[in-house]
C-alpha positions as CSV (number, residue, x, y, z in Angstrom):
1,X,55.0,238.1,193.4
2,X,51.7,238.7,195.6
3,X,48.4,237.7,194.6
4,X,45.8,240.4,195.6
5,X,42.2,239.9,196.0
6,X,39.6,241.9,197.1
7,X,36.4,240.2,198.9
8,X,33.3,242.4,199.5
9,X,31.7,240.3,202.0
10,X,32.2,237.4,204.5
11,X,30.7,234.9,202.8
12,X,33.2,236.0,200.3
13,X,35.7,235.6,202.1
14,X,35.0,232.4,203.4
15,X,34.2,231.0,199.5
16,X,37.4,232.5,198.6
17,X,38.7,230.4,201.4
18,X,36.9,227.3,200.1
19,X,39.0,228.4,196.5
20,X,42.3,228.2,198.1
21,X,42.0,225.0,200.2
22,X,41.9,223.3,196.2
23,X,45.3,224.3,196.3
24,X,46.8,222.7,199.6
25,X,48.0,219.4,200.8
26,X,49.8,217.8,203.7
27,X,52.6,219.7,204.8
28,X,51.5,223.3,203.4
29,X,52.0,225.6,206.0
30,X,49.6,229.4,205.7
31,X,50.1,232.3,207.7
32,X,47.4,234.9,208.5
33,X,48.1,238.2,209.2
34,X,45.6,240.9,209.9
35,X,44.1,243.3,212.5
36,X,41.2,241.8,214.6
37,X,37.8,240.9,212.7
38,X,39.7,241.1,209.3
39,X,38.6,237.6,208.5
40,X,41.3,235.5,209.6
41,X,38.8,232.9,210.9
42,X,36.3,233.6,208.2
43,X,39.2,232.4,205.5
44,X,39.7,229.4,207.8
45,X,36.8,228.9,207.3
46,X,36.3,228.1,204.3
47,X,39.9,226.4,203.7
48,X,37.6,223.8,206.3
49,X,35.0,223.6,204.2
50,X,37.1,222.8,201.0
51,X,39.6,220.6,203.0
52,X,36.2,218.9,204.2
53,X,36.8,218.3,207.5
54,X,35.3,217.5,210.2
55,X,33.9,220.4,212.9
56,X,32.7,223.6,213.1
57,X,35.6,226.0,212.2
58,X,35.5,228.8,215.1
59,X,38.8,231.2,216.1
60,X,41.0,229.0,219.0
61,X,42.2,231.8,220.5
62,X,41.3,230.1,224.4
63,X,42.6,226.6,223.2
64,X,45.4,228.2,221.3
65,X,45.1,225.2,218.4
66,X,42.5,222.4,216.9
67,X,43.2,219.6,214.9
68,X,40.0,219.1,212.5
69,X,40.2,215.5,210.8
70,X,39.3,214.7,207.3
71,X,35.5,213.7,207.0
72,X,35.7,211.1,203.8
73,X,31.7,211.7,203.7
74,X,32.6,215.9,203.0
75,X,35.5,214.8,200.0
76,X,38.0,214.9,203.3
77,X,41.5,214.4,201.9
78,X,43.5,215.7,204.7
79,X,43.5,217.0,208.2
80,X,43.6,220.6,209.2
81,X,45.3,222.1,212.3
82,X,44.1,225.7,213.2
83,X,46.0,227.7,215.5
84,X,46.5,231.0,216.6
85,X,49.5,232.4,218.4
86,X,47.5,236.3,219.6
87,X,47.5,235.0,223.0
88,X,51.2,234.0,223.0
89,X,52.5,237.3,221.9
90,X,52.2,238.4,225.7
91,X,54.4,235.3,226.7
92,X,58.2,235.8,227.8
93,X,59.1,233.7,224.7
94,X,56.2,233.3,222.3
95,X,59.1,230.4,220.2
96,X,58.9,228.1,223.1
97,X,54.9,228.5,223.8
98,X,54.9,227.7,220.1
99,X,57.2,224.5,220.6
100,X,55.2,223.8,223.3
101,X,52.3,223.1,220.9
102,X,54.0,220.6,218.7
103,X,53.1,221.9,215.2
104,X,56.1,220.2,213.9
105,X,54.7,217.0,214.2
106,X,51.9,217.6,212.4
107,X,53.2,220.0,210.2
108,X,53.7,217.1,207.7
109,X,50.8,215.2,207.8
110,X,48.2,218.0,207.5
111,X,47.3,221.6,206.6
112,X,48.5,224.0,209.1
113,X,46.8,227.3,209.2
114,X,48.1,229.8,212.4
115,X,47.0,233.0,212.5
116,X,48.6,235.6,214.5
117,X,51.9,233.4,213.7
118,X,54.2,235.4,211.4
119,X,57.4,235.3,212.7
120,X,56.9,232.6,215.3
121,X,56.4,229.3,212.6
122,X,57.9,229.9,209.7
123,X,60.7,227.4,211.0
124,X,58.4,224.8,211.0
125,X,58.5,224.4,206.9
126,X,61.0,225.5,203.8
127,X,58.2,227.4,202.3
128,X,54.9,228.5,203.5
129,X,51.7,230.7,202.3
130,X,51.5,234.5,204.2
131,X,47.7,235.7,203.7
132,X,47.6,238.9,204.7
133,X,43.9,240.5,205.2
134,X,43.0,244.0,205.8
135,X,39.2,245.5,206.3
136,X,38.5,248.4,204.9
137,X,35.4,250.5,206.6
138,X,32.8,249.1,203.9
139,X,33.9,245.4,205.5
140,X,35.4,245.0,202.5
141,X,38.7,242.7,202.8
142,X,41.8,243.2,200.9
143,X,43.6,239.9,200.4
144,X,47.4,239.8,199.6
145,X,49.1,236.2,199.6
146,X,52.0,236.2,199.2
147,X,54.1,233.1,198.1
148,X,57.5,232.5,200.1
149,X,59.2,229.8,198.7
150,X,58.4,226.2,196.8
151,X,56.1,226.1,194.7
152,X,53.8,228.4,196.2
153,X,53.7,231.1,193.1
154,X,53.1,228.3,190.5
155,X,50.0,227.6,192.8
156,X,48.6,230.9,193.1
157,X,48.8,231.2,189.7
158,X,46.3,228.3,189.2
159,X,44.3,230.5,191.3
160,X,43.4,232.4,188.9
């Protein structure tokens, strides 16, 4: 069952970020879907900010992936690896660009947030979080997460 939120800001969308990192832990794996400038990186965000970690949450598009540790001074519980696959959709085989980053080694230890990733991780983990963001023409962003999996629906439930 999806959970659907609508943000009217970016700042809202990044507090609503901050929201939902109070439900992850190590080895949660969430999928961001979206066009460009829906907020993918805005939502990330704010998952940092809640996760407390350490660094300035920016899109990795030209790295491709960041690992941002836990900051125990910020409530840091656990580390957060960003990536985002829009760049390897170009590539021959996107799988093996995606193998070639080693996600599955940190999959378990930390929060992995990819956007851009839907159908190219969702091997990494039984279950995983899709957050998929749309922007209407008022910049107003229409969130849909939806659960796939484990535990995920009991969770979004405590969203609220």
């Amino acid at each position: 069952m999806s959970h659907v939120v609508k943000l009217p800001t970016v700042e809202d969308t990044r507090e609503f970020g901050r929201r939902l990192a109070g439900l992850l832990r190590a080895g949660d794996l969430v999928l961001l879907t979206g066009p460009l400038g829906a907020g993918k990186t805005a939502l990330t965000q704010g998952v940092g900010a809640g996760l407390g970690v350490v660094g300035d949450i920016t899109s990795p598009t030209f790295v491709i992936a960041r690992v941002h540790r836990p900051d125990p001074s910020r409530g840091g519980r656990v580390a957060l690896v960003h990536a985002d696959a829009y760049r390897l959709g170009d590539a021959t085989d996107p799988r093996a660009e995606i193998d070639d980053l080693d996600l599955d080694a940190s999959v378990d230890d930390s929060v992995t947030v990819v956007e851009w990733g839907e159908g190219l991780v969702e091997q990494l983990v039984d279950a995983h979080l899709r957050v998929r963001i749309d922007r209407r023409d008022d910049d107003t962003r229409i969130v849909e997460l939806d659960p796939i999996g484990g535990d995920w629906a009991r969770r979004l439930a405590d969203l609220g």
